[in-house]
C-alpha positions as CSV (number, residue, x, y, z in Angstrom):
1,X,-12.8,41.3,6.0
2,X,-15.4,38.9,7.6
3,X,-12.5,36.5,8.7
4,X,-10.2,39.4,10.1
5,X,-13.5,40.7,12.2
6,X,-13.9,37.2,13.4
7,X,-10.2,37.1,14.6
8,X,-10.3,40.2,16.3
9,X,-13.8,39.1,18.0
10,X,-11.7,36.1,19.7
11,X,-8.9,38.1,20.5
12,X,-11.4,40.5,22.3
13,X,-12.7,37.2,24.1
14,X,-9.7,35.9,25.2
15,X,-8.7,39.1,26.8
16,X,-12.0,39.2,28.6
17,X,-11.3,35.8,30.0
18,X,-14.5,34.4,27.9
19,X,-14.0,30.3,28.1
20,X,-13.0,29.0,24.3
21,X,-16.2,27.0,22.2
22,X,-16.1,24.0,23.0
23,X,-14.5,22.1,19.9
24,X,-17.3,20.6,17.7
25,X,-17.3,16.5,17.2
26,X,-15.6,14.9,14.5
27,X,-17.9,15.0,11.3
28,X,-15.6,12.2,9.2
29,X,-17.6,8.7,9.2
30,X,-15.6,7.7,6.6
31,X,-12.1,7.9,7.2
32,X,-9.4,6.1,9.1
33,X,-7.3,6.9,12.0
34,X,-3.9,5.6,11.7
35,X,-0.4,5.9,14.3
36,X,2.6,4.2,14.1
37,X,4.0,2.3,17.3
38,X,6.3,5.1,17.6
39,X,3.7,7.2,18.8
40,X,2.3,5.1,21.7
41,X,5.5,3.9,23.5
42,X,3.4,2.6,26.2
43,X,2.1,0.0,23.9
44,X,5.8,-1.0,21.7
45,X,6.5,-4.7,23.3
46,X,2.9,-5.3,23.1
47,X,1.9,-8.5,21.3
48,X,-0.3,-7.0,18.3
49,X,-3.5,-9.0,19.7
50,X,-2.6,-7.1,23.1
51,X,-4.0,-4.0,22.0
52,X,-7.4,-2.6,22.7
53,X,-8.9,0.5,22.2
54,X,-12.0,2.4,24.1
55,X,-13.8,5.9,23.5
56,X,-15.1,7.7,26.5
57,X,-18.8,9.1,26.3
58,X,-19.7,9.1,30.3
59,X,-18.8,5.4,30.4
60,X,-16.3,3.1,28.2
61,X,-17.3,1.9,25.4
62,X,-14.9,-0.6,23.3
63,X,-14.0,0.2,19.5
64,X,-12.6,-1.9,16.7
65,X,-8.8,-1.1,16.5
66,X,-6.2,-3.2,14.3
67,X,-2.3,-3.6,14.1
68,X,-0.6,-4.1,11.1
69,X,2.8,-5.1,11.0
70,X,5.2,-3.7,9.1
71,X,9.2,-4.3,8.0
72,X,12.0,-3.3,5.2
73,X,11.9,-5.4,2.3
74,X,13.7,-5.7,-1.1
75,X,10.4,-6.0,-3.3
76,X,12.7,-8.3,-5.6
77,X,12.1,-10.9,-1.9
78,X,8.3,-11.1,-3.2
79,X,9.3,-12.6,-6.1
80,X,11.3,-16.8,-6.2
81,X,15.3,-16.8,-6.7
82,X,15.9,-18.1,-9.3
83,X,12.9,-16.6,-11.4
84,X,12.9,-17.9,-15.0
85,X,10.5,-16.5,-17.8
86,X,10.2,-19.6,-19.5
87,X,9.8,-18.0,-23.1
88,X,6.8,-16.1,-22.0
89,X,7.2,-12.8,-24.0
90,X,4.8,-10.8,-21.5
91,X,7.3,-11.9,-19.0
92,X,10.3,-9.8,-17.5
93,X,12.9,-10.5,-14.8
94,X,12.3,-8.7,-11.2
95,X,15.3,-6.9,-9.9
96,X,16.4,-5.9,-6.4
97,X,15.2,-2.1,-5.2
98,X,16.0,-0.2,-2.4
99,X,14.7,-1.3,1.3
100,X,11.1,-0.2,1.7
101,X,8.3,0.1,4.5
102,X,5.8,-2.4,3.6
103,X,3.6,-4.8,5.4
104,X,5.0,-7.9,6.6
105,X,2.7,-10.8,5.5
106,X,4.0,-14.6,6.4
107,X,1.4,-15.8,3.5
108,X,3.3,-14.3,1.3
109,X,7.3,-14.6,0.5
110,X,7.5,-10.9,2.2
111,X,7.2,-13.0,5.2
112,X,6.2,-11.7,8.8
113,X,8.0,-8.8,10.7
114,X,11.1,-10.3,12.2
115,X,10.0,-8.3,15.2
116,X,6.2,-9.9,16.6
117,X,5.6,-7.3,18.8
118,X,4.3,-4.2,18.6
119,X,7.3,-2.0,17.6
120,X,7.7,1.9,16.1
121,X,7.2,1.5,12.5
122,X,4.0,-0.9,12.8
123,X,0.6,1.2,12.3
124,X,-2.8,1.0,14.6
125,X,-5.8,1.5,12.8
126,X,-9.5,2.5,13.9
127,X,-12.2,4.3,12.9
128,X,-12.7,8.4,13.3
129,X,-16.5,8.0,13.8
130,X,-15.3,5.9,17.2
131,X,-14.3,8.5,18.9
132,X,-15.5,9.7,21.8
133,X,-15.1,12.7,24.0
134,X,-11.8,13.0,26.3
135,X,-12.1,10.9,29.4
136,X,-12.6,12.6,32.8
137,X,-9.5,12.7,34.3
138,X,-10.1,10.6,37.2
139,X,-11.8,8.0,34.8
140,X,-11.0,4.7,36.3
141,X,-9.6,2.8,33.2
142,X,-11.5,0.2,31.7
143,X,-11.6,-3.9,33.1
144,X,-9.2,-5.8,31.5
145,X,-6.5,-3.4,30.7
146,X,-3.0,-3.1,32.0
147,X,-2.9,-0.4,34.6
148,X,-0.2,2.7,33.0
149,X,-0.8,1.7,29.5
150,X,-3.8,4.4,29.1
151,X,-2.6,6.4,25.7
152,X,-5.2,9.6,24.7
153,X,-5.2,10.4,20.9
154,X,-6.4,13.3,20.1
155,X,-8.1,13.5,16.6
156,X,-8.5,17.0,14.9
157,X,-10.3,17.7,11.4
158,X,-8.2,20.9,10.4
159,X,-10.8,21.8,8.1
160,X,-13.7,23.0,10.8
161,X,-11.4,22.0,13.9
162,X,-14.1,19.4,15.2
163,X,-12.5,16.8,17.7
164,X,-12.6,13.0,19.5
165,X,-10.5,11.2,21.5
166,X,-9.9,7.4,21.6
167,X,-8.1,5.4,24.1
168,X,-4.9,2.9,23.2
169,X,-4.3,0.1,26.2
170,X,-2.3,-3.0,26.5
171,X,-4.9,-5.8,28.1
172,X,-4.5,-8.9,29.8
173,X,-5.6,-11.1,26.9
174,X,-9.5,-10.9,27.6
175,X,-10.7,-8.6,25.1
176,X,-11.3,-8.7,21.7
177,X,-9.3,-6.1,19.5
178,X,-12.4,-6.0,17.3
179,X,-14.6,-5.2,20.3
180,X,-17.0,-8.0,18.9
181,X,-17.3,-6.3,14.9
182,X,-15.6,-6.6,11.8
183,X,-15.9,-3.2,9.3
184,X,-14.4,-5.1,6.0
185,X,-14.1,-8.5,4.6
186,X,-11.5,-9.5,2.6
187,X,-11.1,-13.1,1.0
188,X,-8.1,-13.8,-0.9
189,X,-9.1,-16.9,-3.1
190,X,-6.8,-18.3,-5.7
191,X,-8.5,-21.0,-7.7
192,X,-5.2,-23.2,-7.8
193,X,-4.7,-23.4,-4.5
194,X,-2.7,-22.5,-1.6
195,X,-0.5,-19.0,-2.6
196,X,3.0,-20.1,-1.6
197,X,3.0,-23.3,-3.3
198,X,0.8,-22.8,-6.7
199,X,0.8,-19.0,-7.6
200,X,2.4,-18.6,-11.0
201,X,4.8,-16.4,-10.8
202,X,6.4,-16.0,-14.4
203,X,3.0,-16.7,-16.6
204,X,-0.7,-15.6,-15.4
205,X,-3.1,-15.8,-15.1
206,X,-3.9,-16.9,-11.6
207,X,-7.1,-17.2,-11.2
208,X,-9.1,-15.6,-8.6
209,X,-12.5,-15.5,-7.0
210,X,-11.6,-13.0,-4.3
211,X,-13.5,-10.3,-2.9
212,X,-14.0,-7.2,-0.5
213,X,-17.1,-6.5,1.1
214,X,-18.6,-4.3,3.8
215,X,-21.7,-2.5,4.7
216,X,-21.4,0.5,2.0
217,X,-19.8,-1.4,-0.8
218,X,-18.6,-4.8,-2.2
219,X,-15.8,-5.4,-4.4
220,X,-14.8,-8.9,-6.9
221,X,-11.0,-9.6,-8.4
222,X,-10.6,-12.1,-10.6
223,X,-6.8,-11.6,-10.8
224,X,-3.8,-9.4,-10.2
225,X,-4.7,-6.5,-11.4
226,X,-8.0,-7.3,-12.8
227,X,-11.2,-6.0,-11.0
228,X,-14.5,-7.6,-12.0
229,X,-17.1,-5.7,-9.5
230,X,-18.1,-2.5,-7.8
231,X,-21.5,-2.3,-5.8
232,X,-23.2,0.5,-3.4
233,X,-24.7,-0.9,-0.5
234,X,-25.6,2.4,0.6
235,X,-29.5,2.8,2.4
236,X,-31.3,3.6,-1.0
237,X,-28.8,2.0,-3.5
238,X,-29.8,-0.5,-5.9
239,X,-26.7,-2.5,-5.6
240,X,-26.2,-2.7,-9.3
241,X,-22.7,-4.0,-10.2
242,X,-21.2,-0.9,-12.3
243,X,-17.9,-1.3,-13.0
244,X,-16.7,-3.3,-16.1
245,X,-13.2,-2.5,-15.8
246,X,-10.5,-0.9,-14.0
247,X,-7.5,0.0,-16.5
248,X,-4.3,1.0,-17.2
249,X,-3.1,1.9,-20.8
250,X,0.1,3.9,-22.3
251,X,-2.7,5.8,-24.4
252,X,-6.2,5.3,-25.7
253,X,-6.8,2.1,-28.2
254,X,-3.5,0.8,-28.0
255,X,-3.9,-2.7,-26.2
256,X,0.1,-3.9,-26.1
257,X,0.2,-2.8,-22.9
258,X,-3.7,-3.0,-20.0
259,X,-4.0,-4.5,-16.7
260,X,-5.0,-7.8,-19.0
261,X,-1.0,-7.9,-20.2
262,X,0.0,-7.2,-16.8
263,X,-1.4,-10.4,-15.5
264,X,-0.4,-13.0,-18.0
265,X,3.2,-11.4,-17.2
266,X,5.4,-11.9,-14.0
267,X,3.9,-10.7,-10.9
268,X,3.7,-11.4,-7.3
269,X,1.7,-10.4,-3.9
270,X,3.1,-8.6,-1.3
271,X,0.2,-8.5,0.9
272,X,-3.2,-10.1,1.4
273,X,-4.3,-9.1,5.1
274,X,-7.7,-8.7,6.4
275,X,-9.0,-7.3,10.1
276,X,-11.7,-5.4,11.8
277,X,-10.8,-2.2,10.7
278,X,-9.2,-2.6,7.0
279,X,-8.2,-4.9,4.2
280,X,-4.9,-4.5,2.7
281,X,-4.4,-6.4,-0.8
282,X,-1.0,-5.5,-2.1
283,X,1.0,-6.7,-5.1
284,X,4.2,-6.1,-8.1
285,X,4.8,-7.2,-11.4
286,X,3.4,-5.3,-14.9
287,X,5.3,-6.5,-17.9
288,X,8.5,-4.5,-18.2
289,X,7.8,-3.0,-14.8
290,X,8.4,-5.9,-12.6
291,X,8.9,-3.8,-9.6
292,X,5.9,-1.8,-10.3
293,X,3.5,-2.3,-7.5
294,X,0.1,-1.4,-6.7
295,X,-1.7,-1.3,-2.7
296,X,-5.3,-1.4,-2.2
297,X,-6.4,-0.5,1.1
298,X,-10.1,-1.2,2.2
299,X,-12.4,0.4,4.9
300,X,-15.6,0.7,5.5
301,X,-16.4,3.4,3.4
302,X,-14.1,4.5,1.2
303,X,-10.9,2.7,-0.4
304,X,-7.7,3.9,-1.3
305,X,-5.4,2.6,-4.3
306,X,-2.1,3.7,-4.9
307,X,0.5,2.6,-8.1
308,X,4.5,3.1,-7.5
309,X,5.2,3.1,-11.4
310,X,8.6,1.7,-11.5
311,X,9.8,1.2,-15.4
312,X,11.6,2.5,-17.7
313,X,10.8,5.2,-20.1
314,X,7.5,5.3,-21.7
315,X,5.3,7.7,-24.4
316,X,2.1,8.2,-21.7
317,X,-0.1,6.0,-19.5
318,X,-3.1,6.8,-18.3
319,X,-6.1,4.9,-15.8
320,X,-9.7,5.0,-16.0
321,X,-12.5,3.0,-14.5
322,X,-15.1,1.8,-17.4
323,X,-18.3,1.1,-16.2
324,X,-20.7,-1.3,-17.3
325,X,-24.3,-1.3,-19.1
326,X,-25.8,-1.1,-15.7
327,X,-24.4,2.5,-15.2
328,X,-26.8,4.0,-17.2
329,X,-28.7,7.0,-15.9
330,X,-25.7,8.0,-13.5
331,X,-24.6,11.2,-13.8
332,X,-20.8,11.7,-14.4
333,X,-18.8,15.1,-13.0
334,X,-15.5,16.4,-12.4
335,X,-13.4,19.1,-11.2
336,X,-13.9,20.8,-15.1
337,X,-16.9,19.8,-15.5
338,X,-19.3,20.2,-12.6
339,X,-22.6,20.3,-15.0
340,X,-22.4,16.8,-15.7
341,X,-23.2,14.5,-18.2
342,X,-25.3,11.3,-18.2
343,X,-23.4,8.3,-19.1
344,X,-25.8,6.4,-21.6
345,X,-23.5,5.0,-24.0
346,X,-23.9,8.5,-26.7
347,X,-20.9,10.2,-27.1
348,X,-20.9,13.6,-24.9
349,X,-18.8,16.6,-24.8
350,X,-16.7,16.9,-21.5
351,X,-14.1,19.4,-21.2
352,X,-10.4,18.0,-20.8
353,X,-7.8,18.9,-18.2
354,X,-5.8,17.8,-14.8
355,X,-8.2,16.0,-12.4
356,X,-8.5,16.8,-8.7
357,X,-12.1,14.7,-8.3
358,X,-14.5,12.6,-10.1
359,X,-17.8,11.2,-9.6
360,X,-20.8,8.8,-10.9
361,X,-24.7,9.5,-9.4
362,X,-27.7,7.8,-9.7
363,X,-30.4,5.1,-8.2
364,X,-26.8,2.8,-8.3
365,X,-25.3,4.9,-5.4
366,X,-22.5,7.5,-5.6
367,X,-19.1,6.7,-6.0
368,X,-16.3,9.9,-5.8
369,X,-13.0,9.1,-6.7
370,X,-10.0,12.0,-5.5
371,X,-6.7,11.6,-7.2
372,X,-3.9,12.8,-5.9
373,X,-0.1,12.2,-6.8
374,X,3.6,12.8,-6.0
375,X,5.9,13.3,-9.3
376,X,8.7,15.1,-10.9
377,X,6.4,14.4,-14.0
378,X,6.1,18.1,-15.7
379,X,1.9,19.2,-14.8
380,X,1.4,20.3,-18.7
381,X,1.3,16.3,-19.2
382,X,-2.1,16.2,-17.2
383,X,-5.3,15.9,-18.3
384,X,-7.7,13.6,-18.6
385,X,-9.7,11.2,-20.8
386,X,-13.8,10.6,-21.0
387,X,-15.8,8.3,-23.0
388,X,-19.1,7.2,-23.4
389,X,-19.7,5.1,-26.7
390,X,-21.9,1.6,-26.4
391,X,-20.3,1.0,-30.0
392,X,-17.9,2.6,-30.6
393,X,-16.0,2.8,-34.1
394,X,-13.5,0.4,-35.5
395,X,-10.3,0.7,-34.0
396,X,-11.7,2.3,-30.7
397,X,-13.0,-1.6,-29.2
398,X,-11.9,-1.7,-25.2
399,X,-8.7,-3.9,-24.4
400,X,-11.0,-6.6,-22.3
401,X,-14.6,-6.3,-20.7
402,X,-17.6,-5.5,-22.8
403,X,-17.8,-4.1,-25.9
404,X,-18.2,-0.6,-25.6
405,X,-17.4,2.5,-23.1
406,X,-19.8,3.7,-20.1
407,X,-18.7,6.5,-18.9
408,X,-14.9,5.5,-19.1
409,X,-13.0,8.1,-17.2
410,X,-9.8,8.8,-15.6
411,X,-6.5,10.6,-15.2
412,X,-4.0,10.6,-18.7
413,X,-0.6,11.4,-18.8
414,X,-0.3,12.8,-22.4
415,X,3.4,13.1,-22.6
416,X,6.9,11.2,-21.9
417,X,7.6,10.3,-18.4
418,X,11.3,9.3,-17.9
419,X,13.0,6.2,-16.3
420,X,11.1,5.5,-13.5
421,X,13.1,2.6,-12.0
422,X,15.4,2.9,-9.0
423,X,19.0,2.4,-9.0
424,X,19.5,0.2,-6.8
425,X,22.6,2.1,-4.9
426,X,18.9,4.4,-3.1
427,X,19.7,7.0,-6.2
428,X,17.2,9.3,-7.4
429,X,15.4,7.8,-11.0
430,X,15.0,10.1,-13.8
431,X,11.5,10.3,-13.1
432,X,8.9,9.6,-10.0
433,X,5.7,8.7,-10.5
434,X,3.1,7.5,-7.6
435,X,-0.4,8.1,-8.2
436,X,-3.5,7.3,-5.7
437,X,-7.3,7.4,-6.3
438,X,-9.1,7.6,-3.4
439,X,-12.9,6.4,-3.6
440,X,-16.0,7.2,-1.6
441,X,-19.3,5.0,-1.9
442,X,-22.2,7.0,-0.6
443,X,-26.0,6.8,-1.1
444,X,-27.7,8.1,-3.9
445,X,-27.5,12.1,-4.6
446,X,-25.1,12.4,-2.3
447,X,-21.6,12.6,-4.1
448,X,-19.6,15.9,-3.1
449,X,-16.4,15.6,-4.9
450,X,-15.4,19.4,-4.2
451,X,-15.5,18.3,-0.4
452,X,-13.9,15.1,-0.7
453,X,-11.0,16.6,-2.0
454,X,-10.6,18.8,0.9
455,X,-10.8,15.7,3.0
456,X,-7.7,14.1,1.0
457,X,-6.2,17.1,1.0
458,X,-6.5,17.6,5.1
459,X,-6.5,14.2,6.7
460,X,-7.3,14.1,10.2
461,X,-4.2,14.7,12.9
462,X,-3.3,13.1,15.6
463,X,-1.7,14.0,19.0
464,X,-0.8,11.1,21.2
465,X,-0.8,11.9,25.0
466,X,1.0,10.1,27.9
467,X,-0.7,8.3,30.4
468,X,-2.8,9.9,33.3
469,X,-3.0,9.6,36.5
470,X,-5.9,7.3,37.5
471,X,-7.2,6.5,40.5
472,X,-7.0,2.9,42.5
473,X,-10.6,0.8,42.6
474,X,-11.1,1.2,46.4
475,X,-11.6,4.6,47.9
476,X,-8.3,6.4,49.1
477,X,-5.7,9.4,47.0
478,X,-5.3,8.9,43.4
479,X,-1.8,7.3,42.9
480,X,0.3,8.0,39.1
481,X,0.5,4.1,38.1
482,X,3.7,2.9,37.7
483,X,5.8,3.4,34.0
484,X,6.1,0.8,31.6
485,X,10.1,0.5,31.1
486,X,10.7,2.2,28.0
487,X,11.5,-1.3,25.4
488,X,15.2,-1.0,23.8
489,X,16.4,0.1,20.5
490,X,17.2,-2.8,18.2
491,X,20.8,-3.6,18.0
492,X,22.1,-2.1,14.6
493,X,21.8,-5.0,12.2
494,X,25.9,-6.1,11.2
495,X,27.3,-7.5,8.0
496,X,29.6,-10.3,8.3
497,X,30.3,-12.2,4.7
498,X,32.0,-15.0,3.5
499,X,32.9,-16.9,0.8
500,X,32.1,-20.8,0.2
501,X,33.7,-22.7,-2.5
502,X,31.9,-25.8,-3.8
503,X,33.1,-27.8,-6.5
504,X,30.9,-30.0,-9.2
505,X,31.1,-32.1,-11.5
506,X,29.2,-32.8,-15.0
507,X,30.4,-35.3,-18.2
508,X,33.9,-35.2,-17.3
509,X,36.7,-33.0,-16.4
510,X,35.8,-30.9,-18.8
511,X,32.7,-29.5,-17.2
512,X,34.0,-29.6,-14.3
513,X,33.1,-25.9,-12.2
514,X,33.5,-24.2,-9.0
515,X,30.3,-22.9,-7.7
516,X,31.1,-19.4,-5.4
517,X,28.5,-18.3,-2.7
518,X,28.2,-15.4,-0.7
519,X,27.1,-16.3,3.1
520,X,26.9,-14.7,6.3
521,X,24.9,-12.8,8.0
522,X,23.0,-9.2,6.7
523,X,22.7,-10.7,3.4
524,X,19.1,-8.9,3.5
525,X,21.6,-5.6,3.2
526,X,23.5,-7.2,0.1
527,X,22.7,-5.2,-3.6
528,X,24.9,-7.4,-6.0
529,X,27.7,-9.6,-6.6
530,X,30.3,-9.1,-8.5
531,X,33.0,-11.9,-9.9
532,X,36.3,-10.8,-11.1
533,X,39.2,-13.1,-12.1
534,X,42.3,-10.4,-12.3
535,X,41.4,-7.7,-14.5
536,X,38.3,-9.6,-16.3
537,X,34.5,-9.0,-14.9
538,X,32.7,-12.9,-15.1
539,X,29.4,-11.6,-14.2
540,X,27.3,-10.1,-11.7
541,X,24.8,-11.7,-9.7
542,X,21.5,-10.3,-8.0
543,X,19.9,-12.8,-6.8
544,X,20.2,-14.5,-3.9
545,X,22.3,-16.1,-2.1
546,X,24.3,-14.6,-4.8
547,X,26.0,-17.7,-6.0
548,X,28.9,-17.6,-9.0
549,X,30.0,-20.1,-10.8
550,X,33.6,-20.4,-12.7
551,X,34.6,-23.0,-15.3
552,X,37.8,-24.2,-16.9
553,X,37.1,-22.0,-19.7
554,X,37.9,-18.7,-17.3
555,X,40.9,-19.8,-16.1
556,X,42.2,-19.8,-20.0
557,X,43.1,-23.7,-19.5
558,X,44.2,-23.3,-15.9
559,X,42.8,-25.4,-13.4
560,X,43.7,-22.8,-10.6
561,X,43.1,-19.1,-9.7
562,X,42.9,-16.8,-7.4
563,X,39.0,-15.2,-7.9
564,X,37.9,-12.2,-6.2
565,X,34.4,-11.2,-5.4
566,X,33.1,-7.5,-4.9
567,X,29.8,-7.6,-3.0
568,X,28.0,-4.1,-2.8
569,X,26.1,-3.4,-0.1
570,X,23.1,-0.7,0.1
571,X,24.3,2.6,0.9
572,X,27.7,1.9,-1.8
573,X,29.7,0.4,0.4
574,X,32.1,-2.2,-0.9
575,X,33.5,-5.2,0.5
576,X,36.2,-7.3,-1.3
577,X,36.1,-11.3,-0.6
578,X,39.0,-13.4,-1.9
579,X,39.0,-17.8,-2.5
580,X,41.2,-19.8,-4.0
581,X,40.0,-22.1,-6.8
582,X,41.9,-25.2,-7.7
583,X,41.4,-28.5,-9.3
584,X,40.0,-27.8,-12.4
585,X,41.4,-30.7,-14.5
């Protein structure tokens, strides 16, 4: 009743030509703004350190803002061709998957965006709590910018309608995209070395002494997968380190499969990028899910980790975060349980069920964690797992860390989930699973977890506006600046194949083989191989650059055939090449 009196009241207003509130300002500190290129075509073209950004508050004022590129990849490119287990039994082969959006990263074998500029599928980054209020509209734009390029986003929080506007420009290469700050710290550290040359793909560890740190938090990894450190840095936090573990397991006490398996198997990184605004640390490879990936993504004050589970079927899985001795005294709540309990190391009794929010509270700081998730996984799986044991009973001891549970807490899956891999044709799996905790660090006392997961749930909007008109710097008539030319679509990428025939030689006729390859150009668009010699299949190949190789032995004796190779490109379509092999002995 109070909300339909309160409509009525500003229909009444509106009819009486009363002037609308004036929207309130944005009350998010902690979350990101984020547009794709797409957005601001005033800006594609741009070189990516050619983009500023400014909010308006009676004068300019310049804000951190950050590009990160992004392109299509086949995650199966992160990984070396040929990839070889070597006889390590936590080891399994990667396979190709269908072309994703991910960020392009030339320290990694993901590589840079074939594209350098600025173009519609790369995203711009800055803080909410940078924006200002919207510029007066005869606001001479800022020095150093390129006249036309002015780009107003308009940032709404749905959830009380408060507002701020930032300001995109191009520049002429004398500013600083950070504006002079950096929000986040990222150091990617391998203890071997350089990553392209020394990473192990096929048999972890790798060792790392990499880290994350900003003004609210810090963060330590001491390999894929493996987190050794969480620490509030909050005004009033002690700093204490309490985390002991992140981990994943297919159900409690069963250590066959934890994020210690996952990296002594086959893995690789996707992405390791740091800027002003965010850190991005990206990466595949857990056992028999090789093309199982997992994204971390860094700001200032919160941090946002997401897990594609790509493998096949399995009983349950579950992830918790165990925290150390030094969590004691926090207070641990959830969605079902917004009493609390105190995480000592005593066993406590905490109602199970699907999680929408967690948190931990104390002298330590506050940390909130929101899950969220997009499945076809059944909901009567969900629920969740909680324990708090210093020693706990035999058969119970935790898959690596310390020696007992703190607190340990988390979503659990307690059912069968389905084939979760890809067919590499862009086929539906049997089952999707993507899961993403979002965590808060605040100050002590001051976790919210109820509100938090409205913010998830509503993330900030955007609305990108054109350029305005803006005046010239001498006196005289405003003039509208002159468009930007609109940059072209990229030509359609094309598929032209062929077939090379190369033969070798080893210990005589005898071994004596013909070595096909697929070449060309679009081989990025290729799925598989596949080598037929009449009616007979000889194999399939998906690695690149999908080289075949036939012997004597197929050719029953013969030392010449006609072969024929089917190559299947993405999408299903099929294209037929045809060689003639000869000379076999």
């Amino acid at each position: 009743m109070e909300l339909r009196r309160a409509s009525l009241l500003a229909l009444a207003l509106v009819a009486l030509g009363a002037p609308p509130a004036a929207a309130a300002p944005l009350n998010r500190p902690d979350d990101p703004v984020v547009v794709t290129g797409a957005g601001v075509p005033t800006l594609t073209g741009a070189a990516p350190g050619r983009i500023a950004a400014f909010a308006w508050s009676g004068a300019w004022q310049q804000i951190p803002v950050q590009v990160d590129e992004r392109k299509l990849v086949d995650l199966r490119s992160a990984y070396p061709s040929p990839f070889s287990c070597g006889g390590n039994s936590l080891c399994f082969t990667p396979f190709s998957t269908p072309a994703k959006l991910r960020y392009a990263d030339p320290g990694t074998r993901i590589g840079a965006d074939p594209n350098p500029a600025l173009d519609g599928d790369d995203e711009i980054a800055f803080m909410a709590k940078d924006a200002g209020s919207a510029a007066a509209g005869a606001a001479t734009d800022p020095p150093g910018v390129l006249p036309g390029t002015r780009r107003e986003i308009v940032i709404t929080d749905p959830l009380d309608g408060g507002r701020g506007y930032v300001y995109l420009f191009r520049h002429d290469g004398s500013l600083d995209p950070a504006a002079g700050r950096s929000y986040v710290t990222y150091t990617f550290s391998l203890a071997t070395g350089p990553y392209l040359t020394t990473y192990k793909h096929a048999a972890g560890s790798n060792t790392e002494t990499s880290s994350v740190s900003t003004p609210y938090y810090s963060r330590a990894f001491i390999d894929r997968w493996r987190e050794s450190e969480l620490r509030v840095l909050r005004s009033g936090a002690s700093g204490a380190d309490v985390l002991d573990r992140n981990e994943n397991q297919f159900f409690p006490d069963y250590c066959g499969r934890s994020r210690l398996t996952f990296a002594q198997g086959e893995g690789a990184f996707l992405a390791n990028r740091s800027g002003p605004v965010r850190a991005i640390r990206a990466f595949v490879g857990a056992n028999s899910g090789p093309m199982t990936e997992h994204q971390q993504i860094f700001y200032e004050g919160r941090e946002e980790d997401t897990t594609f589970l790509r493998v096949h079927s399995i009983p349950a899985v579950m992830s918790f975060l165990d925290y150390s001795a030094a969590a004691s005294g926090m207070t641990y709540r959830n969605n079902n349980n917004t009493g609390g309990v105190t995480i000592d190391g005593a066993a406590d009794t905490v109602a199970a069920g699907p999680l929408t929010w967690e948190s931990v509270d104390g002298p330590q700081g506050a940390v909130t964690s929101v899950h969220t998730w997009s499945t076809t996984v059944a909901a009567s799986k969900f629920t969740s797992f909680y324990r708090d044991s210093a020693s706990p009973p035999s058969g119970q001891a935790p898959c690596q860390g310390d020696s007992g549970y703190y607190g340990a807490s988390g979503p659990f899956v307690n059912g069968s989930i389905a084939d979760t891999n890809e067919p590499t044709n862009g086929g539906a799996p049997d089952d999707r699973l993507t899961t993403t905790r979002t965590l808060f660090f605040g100050a002590p006392g001051t976790s919210s977890g109820a509100l938090r997961r409205q913010q998830v749930s509503a993330p900030l909007t955007t609305n990108a506006r054109p350029p305005v008109t803006t005046p010239p710097a001498g006196p005289g008539p405003a003039v509208p600046p002159p468009a930007p030319a609109e940059p072209k679509a990229p030509a359609k990428p094309r598929v032209k194949l062929a077939l090379k025939v190369r033969y070798g030689r080893a210990r005589g006729c005898a071994r004596r083989v013909a070595l096909l390859t697929v070449a060309g150009t679009g081989l990025d668009r290729v799925a598989r191989a596949g080598l037929r010699l009449g009616s007979r299949k000889l194999g399939t190949d998906r690695t690149r650059p999908f080289r075949m190789k036939v012997t004597r032995r197929a050719l029953h004796g013969r030392g010449r055939a006609r072969v024929r190779v089917g190559v299947r490109l993405r999408g299903g379509r099929l294209v037929t090449l045809r060689a003639r092999v000869r000379g076999l002995c």
